[in-house]
C-alpha positions in Angstrom: 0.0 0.0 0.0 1.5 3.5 -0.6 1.8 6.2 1.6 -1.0 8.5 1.7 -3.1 5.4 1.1 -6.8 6.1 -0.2 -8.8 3.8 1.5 -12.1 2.4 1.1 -14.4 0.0 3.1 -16.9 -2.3 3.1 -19.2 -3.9 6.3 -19.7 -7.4 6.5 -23.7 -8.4 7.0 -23.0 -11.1 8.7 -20.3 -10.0 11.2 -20.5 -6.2 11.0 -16.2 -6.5 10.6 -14.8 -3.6 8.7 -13.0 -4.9 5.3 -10.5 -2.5 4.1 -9.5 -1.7 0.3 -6.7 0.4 -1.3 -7.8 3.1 -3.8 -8.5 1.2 -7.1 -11.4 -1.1 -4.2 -8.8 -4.2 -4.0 -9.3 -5.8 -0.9 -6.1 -5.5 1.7 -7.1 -8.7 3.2 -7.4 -6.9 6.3 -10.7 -6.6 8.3 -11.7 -5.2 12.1 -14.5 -5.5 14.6 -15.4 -1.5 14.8 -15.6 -1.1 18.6 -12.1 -2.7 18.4 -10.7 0.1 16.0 -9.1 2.4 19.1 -5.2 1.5 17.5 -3.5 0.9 14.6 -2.3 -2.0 16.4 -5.9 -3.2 18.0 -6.8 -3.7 14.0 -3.6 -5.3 13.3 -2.5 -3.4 10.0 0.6 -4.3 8.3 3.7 -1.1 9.8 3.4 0.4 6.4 -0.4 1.1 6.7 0.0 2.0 10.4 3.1 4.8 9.6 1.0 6.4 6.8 -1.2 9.3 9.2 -3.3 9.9 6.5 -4.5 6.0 6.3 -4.8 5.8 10.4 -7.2 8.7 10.2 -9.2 7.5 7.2 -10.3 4.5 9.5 -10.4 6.6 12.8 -13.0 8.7 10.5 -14.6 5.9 9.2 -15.3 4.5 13.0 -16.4 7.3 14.2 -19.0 7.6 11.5 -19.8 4.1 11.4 -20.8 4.3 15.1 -23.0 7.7 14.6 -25.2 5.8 12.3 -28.7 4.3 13.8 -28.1 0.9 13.9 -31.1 0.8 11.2 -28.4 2.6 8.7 -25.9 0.2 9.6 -27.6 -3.0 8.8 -28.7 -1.1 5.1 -25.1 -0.2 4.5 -23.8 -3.1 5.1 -26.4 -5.6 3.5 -25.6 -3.1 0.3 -22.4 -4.9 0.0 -20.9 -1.8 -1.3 -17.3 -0.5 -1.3 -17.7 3.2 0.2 -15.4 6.0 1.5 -16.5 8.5 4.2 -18.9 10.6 4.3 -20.8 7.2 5.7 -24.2 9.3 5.7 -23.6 10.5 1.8 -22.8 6.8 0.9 -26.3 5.5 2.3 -27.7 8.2 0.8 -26.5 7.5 -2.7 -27.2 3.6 -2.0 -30.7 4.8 -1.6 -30.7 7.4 -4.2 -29.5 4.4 -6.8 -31.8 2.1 -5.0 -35.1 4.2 -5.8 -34.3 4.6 -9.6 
């Protein structure tokens, strides 16, 4: 992954772990429980991932929006299967925008 990694992620339906993805939404075969996320080390990314600020803060953000989400929004997001970056809300809304077409 290279510094100032653009990251992407996806929620599992079935075990609500946190899949990440580089830029071009190839999975990094990494993946984290979200109330687990409080280190680079507590998700266990590779050093490279966990030097680069810019990709510790990515999933920071991502947590943090995650967990402001009614748990309704959650299980939508994540039964959309889809590969998202934060703004969380904006994502659902565009699922849904895509959806009602």
């Amino acid at each position: 992954v290279a510094a100032k990694a653009v990251l992407h992620f996806r929620v599992s339906s079935n075990t609500g772990r946190v899949f990440l993805y580089d830029a071009g939404k190839v999975p990094l075969n990494i993946n984290f429980a979200p109330d687990a996320a409080s280190s680079p080390e507590a998700i266990g990314l590779p050093s490279e991932l966990a030097a680069d600020p810019a990709a510790v803060q990515s999933i920071q953000t991502f947590v943090r929006q995650w967990q402001a989400l009614r748990a309704i929004e959650q299980k939508e997001l994540a039964e959309s299967g889809e590969v998202i970056r934060p703004p969380v809300l904006s994502a659902l809304e565009a699922i849904r925008a895509r959806r009602a077409r």
